[in-house]
C-alpha positions in Angstrom: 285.5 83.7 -25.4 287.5 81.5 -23.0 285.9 78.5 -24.1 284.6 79.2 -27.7 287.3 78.7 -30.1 287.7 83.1 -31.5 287.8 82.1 -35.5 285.2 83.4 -38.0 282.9 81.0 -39.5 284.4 79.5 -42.9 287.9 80.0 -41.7 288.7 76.5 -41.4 289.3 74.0 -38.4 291.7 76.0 -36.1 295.1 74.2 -35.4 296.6 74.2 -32.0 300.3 73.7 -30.6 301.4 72.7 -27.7 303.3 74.4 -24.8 304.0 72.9 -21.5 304.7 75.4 -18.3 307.2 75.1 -16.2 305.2 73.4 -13.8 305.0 70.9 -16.8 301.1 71.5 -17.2 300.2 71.5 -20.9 299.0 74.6 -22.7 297.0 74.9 -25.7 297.3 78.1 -28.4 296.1 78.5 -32.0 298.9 78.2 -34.2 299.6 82.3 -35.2 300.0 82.7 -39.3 303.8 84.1 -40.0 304.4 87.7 -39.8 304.6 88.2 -43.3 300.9 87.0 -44.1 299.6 89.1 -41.0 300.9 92.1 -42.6 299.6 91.8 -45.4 296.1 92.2 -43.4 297.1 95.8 -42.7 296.2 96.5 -46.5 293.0 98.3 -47.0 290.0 95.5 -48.5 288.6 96.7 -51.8 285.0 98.5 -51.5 282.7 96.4 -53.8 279.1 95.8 -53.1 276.5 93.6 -54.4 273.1 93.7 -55.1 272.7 90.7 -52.7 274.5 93.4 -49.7 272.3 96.0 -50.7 268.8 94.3 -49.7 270.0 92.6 -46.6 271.1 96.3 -45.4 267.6 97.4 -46.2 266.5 94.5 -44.0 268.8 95.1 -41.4 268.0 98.9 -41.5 264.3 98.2 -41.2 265.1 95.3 -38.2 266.8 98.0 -36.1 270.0 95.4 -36.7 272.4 96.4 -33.9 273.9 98.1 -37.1 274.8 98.0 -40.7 278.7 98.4 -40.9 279.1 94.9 -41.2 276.7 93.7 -43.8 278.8 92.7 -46.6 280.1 89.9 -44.3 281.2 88.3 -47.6 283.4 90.7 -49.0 286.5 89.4 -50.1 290.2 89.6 -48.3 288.2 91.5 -45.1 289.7 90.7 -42.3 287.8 88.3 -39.6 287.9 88.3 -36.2 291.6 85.8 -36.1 293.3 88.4 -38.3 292.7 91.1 -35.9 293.3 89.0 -32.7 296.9 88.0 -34.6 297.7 91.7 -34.6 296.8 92.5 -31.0 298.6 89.3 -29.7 301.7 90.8 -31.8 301.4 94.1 -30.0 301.3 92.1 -26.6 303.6 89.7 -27.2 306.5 92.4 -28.5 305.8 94.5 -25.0 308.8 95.2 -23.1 308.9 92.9 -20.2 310.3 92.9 -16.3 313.3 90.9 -16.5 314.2 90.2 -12.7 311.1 88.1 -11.8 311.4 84.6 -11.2 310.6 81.6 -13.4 310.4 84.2 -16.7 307.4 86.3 -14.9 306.9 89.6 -15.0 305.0 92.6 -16.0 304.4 94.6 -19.2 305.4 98.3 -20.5 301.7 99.6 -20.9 302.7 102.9 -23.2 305.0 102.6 -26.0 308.0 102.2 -26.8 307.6 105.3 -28.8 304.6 107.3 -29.6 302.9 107.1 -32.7 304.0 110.8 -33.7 302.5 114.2 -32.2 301.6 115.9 -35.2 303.4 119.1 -37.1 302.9 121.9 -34.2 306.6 121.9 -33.3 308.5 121.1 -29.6 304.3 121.0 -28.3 303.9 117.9 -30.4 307.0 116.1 -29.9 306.5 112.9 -27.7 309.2 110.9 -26.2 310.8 107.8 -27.9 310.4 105.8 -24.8 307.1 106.4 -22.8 305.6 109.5 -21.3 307.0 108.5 -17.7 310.4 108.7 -19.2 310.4 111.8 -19.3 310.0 112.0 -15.3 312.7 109.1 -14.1 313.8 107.0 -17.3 311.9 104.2 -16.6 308.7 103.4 -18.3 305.1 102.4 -16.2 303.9 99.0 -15.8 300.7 99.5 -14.4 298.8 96.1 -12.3 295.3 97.2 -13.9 296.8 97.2 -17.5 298.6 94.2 -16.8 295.7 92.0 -15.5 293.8 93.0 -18.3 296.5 91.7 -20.4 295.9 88.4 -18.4 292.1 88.0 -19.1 293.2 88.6 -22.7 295.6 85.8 -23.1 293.6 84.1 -20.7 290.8 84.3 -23.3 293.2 83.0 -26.1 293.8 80.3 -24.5 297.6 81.5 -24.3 298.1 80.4 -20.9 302.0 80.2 -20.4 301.7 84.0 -21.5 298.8 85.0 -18.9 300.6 82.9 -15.9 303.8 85.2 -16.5 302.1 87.9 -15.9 300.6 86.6 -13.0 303.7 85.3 -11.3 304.9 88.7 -11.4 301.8 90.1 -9.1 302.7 87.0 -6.7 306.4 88.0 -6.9 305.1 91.9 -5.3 302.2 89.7 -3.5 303.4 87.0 -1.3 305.9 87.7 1.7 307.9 86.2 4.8 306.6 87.7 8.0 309.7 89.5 8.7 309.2 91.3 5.3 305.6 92.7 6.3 304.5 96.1 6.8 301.2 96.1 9.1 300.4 99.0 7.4 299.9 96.9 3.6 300.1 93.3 5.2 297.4 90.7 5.8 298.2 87.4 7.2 296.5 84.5 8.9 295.0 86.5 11.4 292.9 88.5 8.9 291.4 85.1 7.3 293.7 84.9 4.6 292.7 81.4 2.5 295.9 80.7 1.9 296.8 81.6 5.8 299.9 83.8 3.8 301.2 87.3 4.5 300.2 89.1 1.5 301.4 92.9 0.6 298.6 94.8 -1.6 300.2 95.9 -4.9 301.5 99.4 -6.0 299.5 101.5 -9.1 302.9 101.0 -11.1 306.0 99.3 -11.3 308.9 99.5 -13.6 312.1 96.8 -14.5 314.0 98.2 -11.8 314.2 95.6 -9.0 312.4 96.6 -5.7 311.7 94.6 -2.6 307.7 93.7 -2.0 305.8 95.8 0.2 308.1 99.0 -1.2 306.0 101.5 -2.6 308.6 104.4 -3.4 312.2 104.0 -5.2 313.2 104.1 -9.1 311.3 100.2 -9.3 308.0 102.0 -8.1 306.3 104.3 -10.9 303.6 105.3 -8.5 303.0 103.8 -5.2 299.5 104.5 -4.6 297.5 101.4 -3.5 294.1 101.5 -4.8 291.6 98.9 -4.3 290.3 98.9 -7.8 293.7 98.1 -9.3 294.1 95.0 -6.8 290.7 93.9 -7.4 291.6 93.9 -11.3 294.5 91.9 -10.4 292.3 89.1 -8.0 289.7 89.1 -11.1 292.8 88.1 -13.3 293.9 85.4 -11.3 290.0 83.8 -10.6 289.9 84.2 -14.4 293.0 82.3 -15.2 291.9 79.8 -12.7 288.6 79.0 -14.0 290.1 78.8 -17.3 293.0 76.1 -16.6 291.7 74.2 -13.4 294.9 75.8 -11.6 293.4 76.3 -8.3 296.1 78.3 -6.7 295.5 81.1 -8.7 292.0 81.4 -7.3 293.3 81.5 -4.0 295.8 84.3 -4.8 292.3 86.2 -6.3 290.5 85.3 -3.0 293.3 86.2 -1.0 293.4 90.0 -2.3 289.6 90.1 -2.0 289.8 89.4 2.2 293.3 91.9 2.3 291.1 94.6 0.6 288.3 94.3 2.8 290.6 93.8 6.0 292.0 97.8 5.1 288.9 99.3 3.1 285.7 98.3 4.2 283.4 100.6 5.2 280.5 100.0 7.3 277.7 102.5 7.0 274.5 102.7 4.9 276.7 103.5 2.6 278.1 99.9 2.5 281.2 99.6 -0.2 285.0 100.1 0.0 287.6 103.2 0.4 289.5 103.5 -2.6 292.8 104.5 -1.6 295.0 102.4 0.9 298.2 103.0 3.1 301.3 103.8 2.4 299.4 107.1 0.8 295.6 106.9 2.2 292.9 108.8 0.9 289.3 108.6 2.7 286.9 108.7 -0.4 284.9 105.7 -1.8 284.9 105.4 -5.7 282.3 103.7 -7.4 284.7 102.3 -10.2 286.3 100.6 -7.1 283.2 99.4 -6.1 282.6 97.9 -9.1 285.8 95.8 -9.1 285.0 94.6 -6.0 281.5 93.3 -6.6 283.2 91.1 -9.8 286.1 89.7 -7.2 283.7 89.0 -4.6 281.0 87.5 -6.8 284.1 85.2 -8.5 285.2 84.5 -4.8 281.8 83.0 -3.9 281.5 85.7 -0.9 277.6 87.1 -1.2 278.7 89.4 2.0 281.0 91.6 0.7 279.4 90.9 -2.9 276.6 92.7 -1.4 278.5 95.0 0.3 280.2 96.9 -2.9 276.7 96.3 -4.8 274.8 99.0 -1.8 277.3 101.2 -2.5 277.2 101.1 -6.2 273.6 101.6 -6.5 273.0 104.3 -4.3 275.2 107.1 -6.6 272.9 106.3 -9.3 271.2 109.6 -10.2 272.8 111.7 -7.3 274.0 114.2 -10.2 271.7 117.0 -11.3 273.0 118.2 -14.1 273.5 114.3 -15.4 270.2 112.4 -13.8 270.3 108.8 -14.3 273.8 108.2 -14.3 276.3 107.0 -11.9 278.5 109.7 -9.8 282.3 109.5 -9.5 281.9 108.1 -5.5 282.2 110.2 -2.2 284.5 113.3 -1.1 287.9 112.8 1.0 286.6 114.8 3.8 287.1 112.4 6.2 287.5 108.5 6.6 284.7 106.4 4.5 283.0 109.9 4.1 279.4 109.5 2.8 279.5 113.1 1.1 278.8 112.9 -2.6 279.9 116.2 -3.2 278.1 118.7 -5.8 280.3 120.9 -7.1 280.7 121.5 -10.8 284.2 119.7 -11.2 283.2 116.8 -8.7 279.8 116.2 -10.5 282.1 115.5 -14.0 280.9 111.8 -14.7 283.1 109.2 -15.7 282.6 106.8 -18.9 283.7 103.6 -16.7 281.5 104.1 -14.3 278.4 103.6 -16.4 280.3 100.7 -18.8 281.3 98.6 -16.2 278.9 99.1 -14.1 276.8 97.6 -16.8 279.5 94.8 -17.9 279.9 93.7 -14.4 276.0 93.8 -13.2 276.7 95.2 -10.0 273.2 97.0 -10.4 270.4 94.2 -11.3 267.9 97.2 -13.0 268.9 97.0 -16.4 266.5 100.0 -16.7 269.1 102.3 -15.0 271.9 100.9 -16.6 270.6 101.3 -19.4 270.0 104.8 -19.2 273.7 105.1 -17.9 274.4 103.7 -21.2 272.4 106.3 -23.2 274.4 109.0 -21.3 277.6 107.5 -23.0 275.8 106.7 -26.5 274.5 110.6 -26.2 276.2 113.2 -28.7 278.6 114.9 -26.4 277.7 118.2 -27.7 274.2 117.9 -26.3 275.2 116.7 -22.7 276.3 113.1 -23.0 280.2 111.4 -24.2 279.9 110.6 -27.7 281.8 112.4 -30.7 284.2 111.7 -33.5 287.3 112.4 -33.9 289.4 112.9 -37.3 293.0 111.5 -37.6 294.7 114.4 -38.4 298.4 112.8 -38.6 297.8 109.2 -39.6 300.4 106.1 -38.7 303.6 106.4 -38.8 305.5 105.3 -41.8 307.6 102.2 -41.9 310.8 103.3 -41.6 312.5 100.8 -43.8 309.9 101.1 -46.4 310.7 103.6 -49.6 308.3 106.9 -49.1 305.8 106.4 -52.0 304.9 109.8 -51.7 301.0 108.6 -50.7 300.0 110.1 -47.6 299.9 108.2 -44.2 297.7 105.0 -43.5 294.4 106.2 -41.8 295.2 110.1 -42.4 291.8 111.9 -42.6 290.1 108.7 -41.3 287.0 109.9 -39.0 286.4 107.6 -35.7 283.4 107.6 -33.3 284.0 106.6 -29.4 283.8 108.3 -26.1 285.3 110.4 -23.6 286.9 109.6 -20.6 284.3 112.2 -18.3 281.6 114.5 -19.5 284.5 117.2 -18.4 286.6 115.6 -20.7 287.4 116.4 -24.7 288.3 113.8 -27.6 288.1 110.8 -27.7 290.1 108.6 -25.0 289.9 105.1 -26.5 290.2 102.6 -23.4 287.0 103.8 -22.1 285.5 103.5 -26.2 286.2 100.1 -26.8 284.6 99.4 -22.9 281.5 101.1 -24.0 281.3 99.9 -26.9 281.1 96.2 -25.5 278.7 97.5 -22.6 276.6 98.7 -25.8 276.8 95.2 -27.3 276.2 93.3 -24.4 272.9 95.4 -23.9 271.7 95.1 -27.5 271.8 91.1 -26.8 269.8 91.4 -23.9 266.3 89.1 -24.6 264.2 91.4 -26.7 261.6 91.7 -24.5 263.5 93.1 -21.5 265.6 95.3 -24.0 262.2 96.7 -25.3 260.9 97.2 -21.5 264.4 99.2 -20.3 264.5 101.3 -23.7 261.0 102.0 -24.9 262.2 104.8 -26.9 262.7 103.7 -30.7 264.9 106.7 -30.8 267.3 106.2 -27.9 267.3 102.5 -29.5 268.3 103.7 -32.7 271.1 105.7 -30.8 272.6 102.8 -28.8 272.6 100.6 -32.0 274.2 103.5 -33.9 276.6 104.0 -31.5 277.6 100.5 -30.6 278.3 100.1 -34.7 280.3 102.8 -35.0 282.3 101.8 -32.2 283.3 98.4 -33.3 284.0 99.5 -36.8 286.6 102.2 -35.2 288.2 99.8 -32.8 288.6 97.1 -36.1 289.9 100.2 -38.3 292.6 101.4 -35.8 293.8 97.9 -34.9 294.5 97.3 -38.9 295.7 101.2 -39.3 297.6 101.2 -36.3 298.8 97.8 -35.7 297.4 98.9 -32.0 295.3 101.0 -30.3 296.8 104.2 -29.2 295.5 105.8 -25.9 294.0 108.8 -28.1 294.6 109.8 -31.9 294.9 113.5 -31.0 298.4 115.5 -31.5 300.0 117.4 -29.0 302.0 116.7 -26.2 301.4 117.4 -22.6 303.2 121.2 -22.9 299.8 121.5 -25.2 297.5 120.4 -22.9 298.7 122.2 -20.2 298.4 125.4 -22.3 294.7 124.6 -23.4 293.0 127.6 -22.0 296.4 129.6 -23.0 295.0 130.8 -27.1 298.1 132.2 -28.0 299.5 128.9 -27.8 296.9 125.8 -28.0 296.0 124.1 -31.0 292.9 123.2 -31.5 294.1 120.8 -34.5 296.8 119.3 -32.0 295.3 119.5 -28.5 297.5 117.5 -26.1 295.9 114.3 -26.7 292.7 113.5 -25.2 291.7 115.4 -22.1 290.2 113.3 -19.3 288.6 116.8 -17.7 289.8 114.8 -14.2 293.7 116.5 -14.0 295.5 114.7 -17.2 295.9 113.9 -20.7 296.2 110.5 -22.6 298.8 111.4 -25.6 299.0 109.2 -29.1 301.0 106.4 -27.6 300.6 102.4 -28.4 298.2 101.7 -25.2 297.7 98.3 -23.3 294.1 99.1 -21.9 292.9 100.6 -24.8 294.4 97.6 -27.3 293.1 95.5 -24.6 289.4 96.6 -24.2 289.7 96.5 -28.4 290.3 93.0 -28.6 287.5 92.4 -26.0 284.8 94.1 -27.7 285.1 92.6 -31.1 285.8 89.2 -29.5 282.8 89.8 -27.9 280.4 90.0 -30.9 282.8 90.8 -34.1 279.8 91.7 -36.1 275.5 91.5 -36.5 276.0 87.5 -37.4 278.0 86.6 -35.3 276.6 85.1 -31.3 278.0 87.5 -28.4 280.4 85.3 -26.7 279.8 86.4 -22.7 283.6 85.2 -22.0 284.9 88.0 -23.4 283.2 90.8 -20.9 286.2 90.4 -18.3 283.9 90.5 -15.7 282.3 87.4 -16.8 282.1 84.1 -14.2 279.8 82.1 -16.1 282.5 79.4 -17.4 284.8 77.1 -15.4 283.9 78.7 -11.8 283.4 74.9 -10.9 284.3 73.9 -7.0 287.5 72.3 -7.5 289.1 75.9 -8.0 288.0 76.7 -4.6 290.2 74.0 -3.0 292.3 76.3 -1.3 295.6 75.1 -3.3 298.8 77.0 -2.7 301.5 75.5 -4.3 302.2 78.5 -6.7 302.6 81.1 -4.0 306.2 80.4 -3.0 307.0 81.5 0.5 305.6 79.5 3.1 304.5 82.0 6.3 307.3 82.5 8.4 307.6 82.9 12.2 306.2 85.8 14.1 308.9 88.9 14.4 310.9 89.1 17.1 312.3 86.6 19.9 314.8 84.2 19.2 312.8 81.6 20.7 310.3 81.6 18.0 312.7 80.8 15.2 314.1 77.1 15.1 317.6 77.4 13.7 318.5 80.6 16.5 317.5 77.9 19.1 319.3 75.6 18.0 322.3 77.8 17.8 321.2 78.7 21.5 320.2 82.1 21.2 317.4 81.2 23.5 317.1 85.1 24.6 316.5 88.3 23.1 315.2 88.9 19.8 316.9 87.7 16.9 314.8 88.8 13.9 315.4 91.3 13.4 318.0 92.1 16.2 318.7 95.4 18.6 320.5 96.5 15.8 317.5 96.4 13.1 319.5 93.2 11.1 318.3 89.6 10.9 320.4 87.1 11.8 321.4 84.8 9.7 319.7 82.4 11.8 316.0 84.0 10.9 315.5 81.9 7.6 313.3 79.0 7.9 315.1 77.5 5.1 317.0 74.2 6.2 320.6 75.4 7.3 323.2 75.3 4.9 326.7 73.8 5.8 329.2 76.2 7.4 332.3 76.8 5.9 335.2 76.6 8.8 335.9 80.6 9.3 339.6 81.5 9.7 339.3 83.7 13.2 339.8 87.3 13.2 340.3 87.9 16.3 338.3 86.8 20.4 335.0 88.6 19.5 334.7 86.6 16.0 331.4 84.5 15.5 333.4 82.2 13.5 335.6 81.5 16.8 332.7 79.9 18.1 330.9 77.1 16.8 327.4 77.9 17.8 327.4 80.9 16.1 329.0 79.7 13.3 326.7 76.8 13.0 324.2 79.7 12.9 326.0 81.1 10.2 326.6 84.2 11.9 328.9 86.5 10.9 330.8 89.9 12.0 331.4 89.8 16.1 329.1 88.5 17.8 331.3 87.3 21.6 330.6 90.7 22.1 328.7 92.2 19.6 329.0 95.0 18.2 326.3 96.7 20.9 328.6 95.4 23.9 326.2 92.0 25.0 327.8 88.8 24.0 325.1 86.5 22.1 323.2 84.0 23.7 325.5 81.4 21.3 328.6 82.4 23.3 
């Protein structure tokens, strides 16, 4: 957890080094064991019992433990909770990275590089070397909700510098001059803005090609949709990094995007809650995932209105599916703006594994009796209804290519895991969503007894959850060591599969396409952000029946370091300063003082600023050599404005007020 040092018990005192930011604040991180001693963690642990093991598993057996995979705590060389946090903070840390954003921010590659192999079926089970989206443009995804995840992780470690790049490079896409805005994406001051800023909302997806905020199209944009869920992700990351440092600017950036997304989604019906898609590309449905994010943000941000206002929406889809009762639906149609038709068709009534996790992580809806029952849905064999099933390895990890083939087969081949699908329209296992259930299931198993024994009465649908959570965990731990990550799915195949899966003369059922979310697209066996992500979460959580469950590590948490100094409204990391209003020369200083006193200046007739439209102190003006009568450098004003080209006339004809 944020606060709670992450080390197993009998580990030894933790040691700590010490970073200092560029803003020359001090940052704490445990001191990571050398790469060569981390790999040697990958090694399968040697399977001996003891008698002692034996009787406490009876004991835990006849407890109804949360599980038994864990009972031979003592075992020697098995890896704790540090060893497996080393290997995901590896797999971070060796992420591609933006490399244009200022002060070393910048955002992540969330798939890849390179798959970790498609299995034997031929050209349908090859997978690109770089990421599936290069296959599409050559540039790979950097997706915001994957991205502030990674945030709360490092946030978690206590690896602050590492969080804080990430974050910069929202505030890079986030913060704008006025003359940059688009009043289609842009909040400013007059919407209620803390930070009285003009703020863009963020893109789904960015790449490393450079592209100007408030763009949402061009090779630097991987998918421009704006989606209130993704920004929400991103404000929880900054209120979480706040709370965690004392860095009070980052919780106005969070609060910031909270007031921008209700300025442009809010919906105000009996409904209640928040459209999911925004401008440039708007959509009219409400999505209760959305929903969700927002209740977190608003709850960090203090605001009890709008808090309230996602939580109304939240609750009422709860058991509006009749072929899934007490679960939560997917949201509303797109009929027509802030519709308040759920609709009931077969393929709209598919319901999603997030919905019920983090519904349940982020106690949007305070009856733990129906969120607990969402849970069961999840922990339900997915052959009788519900999402749970297992999955066998059929390909294993990829062999080291500088190691000498032993002739053994691959790590992890044959290896069965347990987790759940992405929708109840889905198939396979899709491991983002696994490793969220699987700390929903945790966090419900450590509710106080007696409320857990008043929301599930049923010793069986107990046994179930408790079954389920354990077999979770142990997958997540086994693929992390197996894998050195946590791959989006396990499944061969490529998308050509998928695509063909109702096509029998060419699916395999051995090498699917990855696993199918039933909601339009695949997830393919490629290193995954989210799904490493959500891994390291869970365990961190509660790493096995001993250990305490460390709240913390549920990103939705707010229980640590929300003091009131991080609500001081501090701005100093969010760069531009707001600038004048478009337009009239008048309104910016450095055109009046060049005497452009008419007209407008920024931009001008001709769609160009002037060089006067900065609100950055004027530079010194290098004497211009004169071209010719209509030069701005023959005449000082204009010069002293540091305008260029012809300006006595201009181009258009009209001689400049600095004539």
């Amino acid at each position: 957890g944020t606060h709670t040092t992450s080390r197993a018990p009998n580990q030894g005192p933790l040691m700590y080094e010490q970073e200092t930011s560029t803003s020359g604040m001090s940052m704490y991180e445990p001191l990571a064991p050398a790469k060569s001693e981390v790999a040697t963690r990958v090694a399968r642990s040697n399977r001996c019992c003891y008698v002692g093991g034996f009787v406490l598993a009876a004991a835990l057996i006849a407890a109804g433990g949360v599980g038994v995979s864990s009972w031979v705590r003592a075992k020697p060389n098995e890896p704790q909770l540090e060893d497996y946090l080393q290997i995901v903070d590896e797999f971070l840390d060796s992420r591609p990275r933006q490399t244009f954003i200022p002060n070393n921010g910048g955002l992540m590659q969330i798939f890849g590089p390179g798959s970790v192999g498609g299995g034997s079926c031929g050209a349908n089970c090859e997978l690109a070397d770089g990421c599936p989206f290069s296959i599409v443009r050559g540039l790979c995804r950097m997706d915001v909700y994957d991205n502030a995840l990674a945030a709360i992780y490092y946030t978690s470690r206590y690896k602050f510098i590492h969080a804080k790049a990430i974050l910069d490079g929202f505030l890079y896409y986030m913060y704008v001059k006025k003359q940059e805005t688009n009043d289609r994406v842009t909040t400013g001051p007059k919407q209620g803005l803390p930070s009285g800023r003009y703020l863009n909302l963020l893109a789904a997806s960015y790449t490393n090609a450079r592209v100007i905020p408030g763009q949402y199209e061009g090779e630097g944009v991987a998918d421009g949709a704006v989606d209130a869920g993704n920004n929400a992700w991103v404000g929880i990351a900054m209120m979480r990094y706040a709370a965690a440092t004392g860095d009070a600017c980052y919780a106005t950036a969070g609060c910031d995007m909270l007031y921008a997304l209700n300025y442009f989604s809010s919906c105000d019906d009996q409904l209640g809650g928040f459209r999911a898609r925004l401008a440039p590309y708007p959509m009219n449905y409400r999505s209760t995932e959305h929903n969700i994010d927002m209740f977190a943000l608003a709850s960090m941000c203090r605001n009890t209105s709008l808090a309230g206002h996602a939580a109304s929406f939240v609750s009422q889809m709860y058991d509006r599916n009749p072929g899934s009762p007490g679960t939560y639906v997917t949201g509303t149609a797109n009929d027509v703006k802030c519709s308040t038709h759920v609709p009931s068709g077969a393929q709209t009534m598919v319901v999603p594994a997030d919905t019920q996790s983090w519904n349940f992580l982020s106690g949007v809806d305070p009856s733990l009796d129906r969120k607990a029952t969402s849970l069961g849905f999840v922990a339900s064999p997915a052959n009788s209804g519900g999402l749970w099933e297992a999955d066998a390895d059929l390909i294993g990890a990829p062999r080291d290519p500088k190691s000498k083939d032993d002739g053994e087969p691959p790590k992890g081949l044959g290896d069965m895991y347990y987790g759940t699908r992405f929708s109840s329209g889905g198939a396979g296992i899709q491991w983002e969503n696994s490793a969220a259930a699987t700390l929903a299931l945790l966090k419900l198993l450590n509710s106080p007894p007696d409320s857990l024994a008043a929301a599930v009465p049923d010793a069986k649908q107990l046994q179930r959850l408790r079954k389920a959570a354990s077999e979770g965990r142990d997958s997540l731990k086994r693929l992390i060591i197996t894998y050195g990550t946590v791959p989006a799915s396990i499944l061969g195949g490529n998308y050509n599969m998928w695509a063909n899966r109702y096509n029998k003369s060419v699916h395999s059922d051995s090498f699917p396409g990855g696993s199918d979310t039933g909601l339009g697209w695949s997830y393919l066996r490629y290193p995954h952000v989210a799904s490493t992500v959500w891994a390291a979460l869970a365990i961190m959580y509660q790493f096995d029946d001993f250990s305490p469950a460390k709240e913390m590590a549920n990103p939705y948490a707010a229980s640590e370091g929300f003091s009131d100094k991080i609500y001081s409204g501090a701005d100093h990391c969010l760069g531009n300063k707001p600038g004048p209003e478009l337009g009239a020369c008048e309104k910016f200083p450095k055109c009046v003082a060049a005497g452009l006193l008419e007209g407008d200046c920024c931009p001008a007739a001709n769609g160009v600023n002037l060089g006067c439209c900065s609100d950055e102190p004027a530079k010194p003006v290098e004497p211009v050599q004169p071209t010719g009568p209509a030069s701005c450098g023959r005449h000082p004003k204009c010069a002293a404005a540091s305008l260029t080209g012809n300006c006595c006339p201009a181009p258009n004809g009209a001689n400049l007020g600095c004539c």
